[in-house]
C-alpha positions in Angstrom: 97.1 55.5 115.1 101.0 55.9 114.7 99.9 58.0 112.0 98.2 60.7 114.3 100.5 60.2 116.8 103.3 61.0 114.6 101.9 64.0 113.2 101.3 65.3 116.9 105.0 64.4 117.3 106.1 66.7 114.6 103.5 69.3 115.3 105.0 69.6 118.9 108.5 69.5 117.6 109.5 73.0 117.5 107.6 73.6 121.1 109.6 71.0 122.7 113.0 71.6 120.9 113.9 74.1 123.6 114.1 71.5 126.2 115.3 68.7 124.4 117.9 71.1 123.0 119.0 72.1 126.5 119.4 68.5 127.7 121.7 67.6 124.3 124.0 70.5 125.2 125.1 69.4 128.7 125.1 65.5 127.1 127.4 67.0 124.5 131.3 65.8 124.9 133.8 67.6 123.3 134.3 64.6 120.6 130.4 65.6 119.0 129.7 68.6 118.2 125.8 69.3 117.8 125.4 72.4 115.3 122.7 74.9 116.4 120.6 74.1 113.1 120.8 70.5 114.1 118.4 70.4 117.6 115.6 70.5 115.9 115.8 67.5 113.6 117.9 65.9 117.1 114.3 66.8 118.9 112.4 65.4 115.5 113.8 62.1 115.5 113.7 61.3 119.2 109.9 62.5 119.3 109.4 60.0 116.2 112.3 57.5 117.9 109.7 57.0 120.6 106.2 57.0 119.1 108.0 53.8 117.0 108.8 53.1 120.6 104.8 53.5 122.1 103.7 51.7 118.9 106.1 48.8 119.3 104.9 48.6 123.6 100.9 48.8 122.4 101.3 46.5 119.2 99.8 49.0 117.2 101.3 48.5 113.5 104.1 51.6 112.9 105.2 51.3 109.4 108.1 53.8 109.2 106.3 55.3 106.0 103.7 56.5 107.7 105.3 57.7 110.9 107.3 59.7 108.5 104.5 61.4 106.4 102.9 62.0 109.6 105.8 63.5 111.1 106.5 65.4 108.2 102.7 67.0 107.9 103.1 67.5 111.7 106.0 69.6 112.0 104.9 71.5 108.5 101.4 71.9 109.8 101.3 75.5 110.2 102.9 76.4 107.6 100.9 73.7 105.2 97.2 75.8 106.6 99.1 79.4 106.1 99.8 78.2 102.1 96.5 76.8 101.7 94.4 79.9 103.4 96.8 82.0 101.5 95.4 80.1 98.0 91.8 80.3 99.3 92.5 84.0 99.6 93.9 84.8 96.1 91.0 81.9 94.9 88.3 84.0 96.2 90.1 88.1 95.3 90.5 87.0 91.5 86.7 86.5 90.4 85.9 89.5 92.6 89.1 91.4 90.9 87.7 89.8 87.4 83.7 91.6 88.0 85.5 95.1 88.9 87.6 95.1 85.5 84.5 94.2 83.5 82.4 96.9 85.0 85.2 99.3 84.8 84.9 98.6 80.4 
């Protein structure tokens, strides 16, 4: 379950990272300075920071492995289906591009 949940966490980072990044600029003091780059793994962490959080509250088992992979696939999700559709593609064009070269001979 922390799995899923952090995977969702992740998948929803880069939605959310607008608002979280707004709320870390006016917390910001002059003493800590948050680099523009650096919102997104701020938003990231608290999103995985509180399914530990949830898991902990429900009792659900959240072994930090896990909530990590799932995290990780989450926030690479899209880009993880683009690769993979992108291999399927190039899969299915080289037999095709392999039977127009043999008639072509």
């Amino acid at each position: 379950m922390s799995f899923i949940l952090a995977a969702i966490a992740g998948f929803v980072t880069p939605m959310v990272e607008g608002t979280f990044s707004g709320m870390l600029q006016k917390l910001q003091s002059k003493d800590i300075q948050i680099e523009d780059g650096e919102y997104r793994t701020l938003t990231f962490a608290i999103l995985l920071l509180g399914v530990a959080v949830l898991a902990n509250i429900t009792g659900v088992s959240a072994n930090a492995f896990w909530l990590l992979v799932g995290g990780i696939l989450g926030l690479f999700a899209m880009r993880i289906i683009a690769a993979a559709k992108g291999m399927m593609a190039k899969k299915d064009e080289a037999p095709a591009e392999a039977a127009d070269a043999a008639e072509e001979k």
